[in-house]
N, C-alpha and C positions, 0 to 999 in steps of 0.2 A: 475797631472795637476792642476794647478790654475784655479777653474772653476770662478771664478768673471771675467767679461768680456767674458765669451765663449758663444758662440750660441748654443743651445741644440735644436734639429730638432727631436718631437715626432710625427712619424708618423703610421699610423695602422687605421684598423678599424675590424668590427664586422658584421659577416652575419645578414641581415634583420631578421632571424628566431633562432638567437642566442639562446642558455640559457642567461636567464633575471639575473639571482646572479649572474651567472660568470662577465658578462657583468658589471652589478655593482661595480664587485670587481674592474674589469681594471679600472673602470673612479675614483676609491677611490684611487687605487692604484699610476695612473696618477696626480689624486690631490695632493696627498701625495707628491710627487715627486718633481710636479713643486714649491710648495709653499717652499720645503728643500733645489730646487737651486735658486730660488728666494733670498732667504734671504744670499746665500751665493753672491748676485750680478750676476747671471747668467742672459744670454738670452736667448728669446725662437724662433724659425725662426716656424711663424704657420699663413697655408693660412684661409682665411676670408670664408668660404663655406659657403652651409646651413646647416642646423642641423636635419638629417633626423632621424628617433626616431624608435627602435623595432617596428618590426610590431605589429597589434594590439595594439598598446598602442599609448594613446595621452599625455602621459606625460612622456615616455622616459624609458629608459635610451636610449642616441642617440646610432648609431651605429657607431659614427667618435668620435674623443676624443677632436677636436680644440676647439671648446666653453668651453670643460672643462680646459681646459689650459689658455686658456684667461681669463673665469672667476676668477683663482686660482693664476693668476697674477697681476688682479684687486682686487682682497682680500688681495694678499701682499700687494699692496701700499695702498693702503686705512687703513691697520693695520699698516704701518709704518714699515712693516717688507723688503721693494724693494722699491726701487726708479723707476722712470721711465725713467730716463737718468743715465748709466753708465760710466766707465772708456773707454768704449766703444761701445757708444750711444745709445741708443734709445731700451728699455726692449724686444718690440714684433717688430720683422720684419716681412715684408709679400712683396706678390707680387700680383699687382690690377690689375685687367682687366677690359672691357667693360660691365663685367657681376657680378663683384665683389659686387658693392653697391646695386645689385636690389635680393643677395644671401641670402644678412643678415636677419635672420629671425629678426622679428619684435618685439619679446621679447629678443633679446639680443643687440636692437637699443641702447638704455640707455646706456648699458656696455660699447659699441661700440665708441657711441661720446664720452662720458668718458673720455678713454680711448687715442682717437685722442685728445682731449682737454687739457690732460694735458702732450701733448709731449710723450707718451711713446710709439707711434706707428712708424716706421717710412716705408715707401713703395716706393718701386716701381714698376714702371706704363710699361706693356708692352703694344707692338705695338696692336692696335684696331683688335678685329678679330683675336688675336692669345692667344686661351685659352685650344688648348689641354692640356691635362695632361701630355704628356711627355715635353712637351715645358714647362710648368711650372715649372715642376720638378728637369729639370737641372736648370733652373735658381733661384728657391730656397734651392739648394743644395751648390750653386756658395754662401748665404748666412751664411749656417750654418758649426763649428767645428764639431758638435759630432752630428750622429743618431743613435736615439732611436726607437727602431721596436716594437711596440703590434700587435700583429696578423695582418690582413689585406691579401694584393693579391697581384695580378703582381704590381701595382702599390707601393707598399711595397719594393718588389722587385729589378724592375727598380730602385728608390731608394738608394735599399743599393749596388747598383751596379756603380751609382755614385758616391755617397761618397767613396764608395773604388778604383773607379780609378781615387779619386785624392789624395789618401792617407790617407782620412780622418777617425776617427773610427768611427763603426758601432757595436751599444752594441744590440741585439736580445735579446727577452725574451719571455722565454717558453708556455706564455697562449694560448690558440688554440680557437680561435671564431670564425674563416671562415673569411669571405671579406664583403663587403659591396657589389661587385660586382661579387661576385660567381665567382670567377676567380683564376689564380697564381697556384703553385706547393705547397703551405704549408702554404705561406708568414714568418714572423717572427719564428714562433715554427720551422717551418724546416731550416731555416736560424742556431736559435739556435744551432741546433744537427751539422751542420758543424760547428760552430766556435767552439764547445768542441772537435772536432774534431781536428779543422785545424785553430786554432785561428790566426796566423800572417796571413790570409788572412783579419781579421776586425778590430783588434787591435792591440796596443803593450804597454808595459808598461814601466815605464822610469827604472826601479830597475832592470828588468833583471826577477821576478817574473813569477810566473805559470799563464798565462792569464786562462786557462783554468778551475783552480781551483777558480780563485775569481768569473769568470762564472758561474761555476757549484753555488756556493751562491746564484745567485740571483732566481733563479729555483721557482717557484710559486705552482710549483705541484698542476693544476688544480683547480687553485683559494682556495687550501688549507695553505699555508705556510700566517703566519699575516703582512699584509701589512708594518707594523713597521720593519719587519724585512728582507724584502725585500729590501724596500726603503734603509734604512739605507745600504746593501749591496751593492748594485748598487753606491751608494754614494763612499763607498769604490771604488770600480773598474772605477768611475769616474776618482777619485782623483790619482790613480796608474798609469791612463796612459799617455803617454809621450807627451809632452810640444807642442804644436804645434809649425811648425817653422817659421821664419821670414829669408828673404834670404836676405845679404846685397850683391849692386850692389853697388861699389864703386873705385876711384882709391887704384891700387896697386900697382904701379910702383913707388919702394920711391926714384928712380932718378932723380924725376919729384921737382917742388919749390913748389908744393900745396901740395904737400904727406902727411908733418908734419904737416897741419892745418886738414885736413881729416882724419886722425888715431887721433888725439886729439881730436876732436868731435865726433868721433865715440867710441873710449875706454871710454871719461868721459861724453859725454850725452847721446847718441844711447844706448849704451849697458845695460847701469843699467835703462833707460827709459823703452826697452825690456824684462827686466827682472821683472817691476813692471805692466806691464801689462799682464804677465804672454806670454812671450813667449820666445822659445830657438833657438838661432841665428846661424844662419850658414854662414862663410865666408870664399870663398876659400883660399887659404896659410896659414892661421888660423887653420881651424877645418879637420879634420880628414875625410876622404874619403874614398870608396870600388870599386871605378872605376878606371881603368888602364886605359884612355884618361880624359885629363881633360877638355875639351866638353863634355864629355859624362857626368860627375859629375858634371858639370855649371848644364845644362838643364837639367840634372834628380830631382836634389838638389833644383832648380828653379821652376819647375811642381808641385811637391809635396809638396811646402813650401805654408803655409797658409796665407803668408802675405810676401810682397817684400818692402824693405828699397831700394829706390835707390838714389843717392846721384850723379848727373852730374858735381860736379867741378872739374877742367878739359878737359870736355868735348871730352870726349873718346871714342872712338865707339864700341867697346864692352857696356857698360854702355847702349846707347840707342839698341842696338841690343837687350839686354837682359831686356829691358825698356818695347820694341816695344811687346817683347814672353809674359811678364805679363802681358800688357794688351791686350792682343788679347785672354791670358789663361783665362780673367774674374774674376782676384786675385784682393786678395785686397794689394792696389797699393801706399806707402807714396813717396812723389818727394822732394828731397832738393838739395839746392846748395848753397855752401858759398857767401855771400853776392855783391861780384863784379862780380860773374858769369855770363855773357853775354847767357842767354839761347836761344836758336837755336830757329825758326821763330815756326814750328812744333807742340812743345812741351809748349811752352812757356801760352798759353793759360790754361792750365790746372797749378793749385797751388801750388805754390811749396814752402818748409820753408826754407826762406832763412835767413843763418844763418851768423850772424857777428862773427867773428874769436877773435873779442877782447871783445867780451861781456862774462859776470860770467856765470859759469857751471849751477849756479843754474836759473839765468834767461833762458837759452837755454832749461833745461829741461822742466821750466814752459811752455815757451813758444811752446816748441815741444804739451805738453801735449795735448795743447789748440789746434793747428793745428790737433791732429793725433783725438778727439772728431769731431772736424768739415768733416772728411774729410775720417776717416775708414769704413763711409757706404757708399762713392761715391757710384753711377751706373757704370757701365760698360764705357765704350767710344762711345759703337757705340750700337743703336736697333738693334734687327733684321730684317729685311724686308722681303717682300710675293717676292716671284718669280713672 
């Protein structure tokens, strides 16, 4: 996997009565980590809390890892090692609430505006009065490719329970520090010992590869194994697994008189644009499939895809049918139509890249670029509302 542009979701924490080394090790560990996918372009999906600290101790180590992670992506950019705008957008994602801004502890205000200040934060705002943790969770899961598990609880948990039913991976690691909230069946560590176990239930690799075995690598054995060589393994087992995908929603009926302009933008700008942001595209009559109905392979193939291309010229209704399931799924969502396309009353409000049939490959790509920065951290279409 091309981790420049991916979202990396580090979540876990650490019982209030931890061991303090152990505890250390993980926020070194963590450091280590983000500052290694920083530099390769990575982002990070990490909510804004407070930063509650070991007991007995007023100078920490906290028991949550998210300031460590922020701070360790304000040290890239400030060293020139990360940007704060990538090939796809904005370094640190979050999700705000009513109670977000009065969380921030007071010594990490600085980092904070910072931070906002120079564009590398980008948020969104749910509805007032909705700040559970499971409401949160799905909707910053709706954010991130890949989660990362240190210890922690149910909330760990729930978690990796998302990202895996929407296909996404879930990398566990072995450190065992309890929860923040005395809670959960193991959180991460006991996660780990099932994916050595039973790994295509959190990962898969694009080679064909032992997931199990580049697993077993990253093993910390009790805050004994040297964080150099952890990291760097993890990196590996990053890098090994498979592309996340992009589902294109396009005409396919080449009986039709638009067919030839739509497969020509699609084979010379879509494809290799998709390919430079690091993702692996799936279109049906094209690629290869494991379903005997093919509804059942649209909307499997569609669910599981991390990102949907859909392209309305023509104006087909399959195309909005399968328009309408992404964004109701909370995917992230590109719209195009060739440039005379009359877009439907509905739809039409929301952006779409509209593309001239006679314009050069290379302005289409540029110009895709520039759209797919503005527009691949949309919100969703609709909040949610209180009953």
């Amino acid at each position: 996997m091309k981790l420049e542009g991916r979202s990396i979701h580090i979540v876990g924490s650490a019982a209030p009565d931890a061991d303090a080394k152990k505890l250390q090790y993980a926020h070194d560990l963590v450091r280590k980590l983000v500052t290694e996918l920083a530099k390769k372009g990575a982002k990070f999906v990490v909510p804004f809390n407070s930063e509650p600290l070991l007991a007995g101790s007023d100078v920490g180590p906290a028991i949550t890892f998210d300031w460590t992670i922020v701070e360790s992506v304000g040290n890239a950019i400030s060293e020139g090692q990360a940007s704060p705008n990538g090939i796809s957008g904005r370094v640190l994602q979050s999700l705000a609430t009513s109670k977000t801004d009065e969380q921030i502890p007071a010594s990490r205000r600085p980092l904070y505006d910072s931070l906002r200040n120079s564009n590398a934060i980008h948020l969104e705002f749910a509805e007032p009065g909705w700040s559970a943790g499971a409401y949160r969770r799905n909707l910053l899961a709706q954010m991130g490719d890949i989660m990362i598990a240190v210890s922690g609880g149910e909330g760990t948990e729930h978690l990796a329970q998302v990202y895996s039913s929407k296909g996404k991976p879930v990398i566990p690691l072995d450190l065992q520090l309890g929860a923040s909230q005395k809670d959960g069946n193991g959180g991460a560590a006991r996660l780990f010992k099932k994916a050595l176990s039973d790994p295509s239930n959190y990962f898969s690799l694009r080679d064909g590869g032992s997931p199990s075995e580049l697993l077993d690598r990253t093993k910390t054995r009790n805050a004994q194994s040297p964080i150099d060589t952890v990291v760097s393994n993890l990196l590996l087992l990053l890098e090994e697994l498979q592309s996340p995908k992009i589902f294109y929603v396009r005409l396919l009926n080449d009986k039709l008189p638009e067919f030839e302009a739509v497969e020509k933008f699609f084979r010379n700008v879509v494809d290799p644009f998709a390919q430079t942001i690091g993702y692996e595209s799936f279109e049906m009559g094209r690629d290869k499939h494991e379903y005997a109905w093919m509804n059942e392979a649209i909307f499997s193939k569609l669910h599981f895809s991390s990102a949907v291309f859909v392209d309305v010229t023509g104006l087909r209704p399959n195309c909005f049918v399968e328009l309408g399931y992404a964004l109701g799924n909370l995917q992230k969502v590109i719209l195009s139509a060739e440039a005379s396309t009359k877009v439907p009353f509905d739809v039409s409000p929301l952006e779409f890249f509209m593309w001239d049939k006679s314009s050069t490959t290379d302005k289409l790509q540029a110009d895709l670029d520039v759209h797919w920065k503005r527009n691949s951290d949309r919100p969703g279409l609709v909040n949610a509302r209180k009953a």
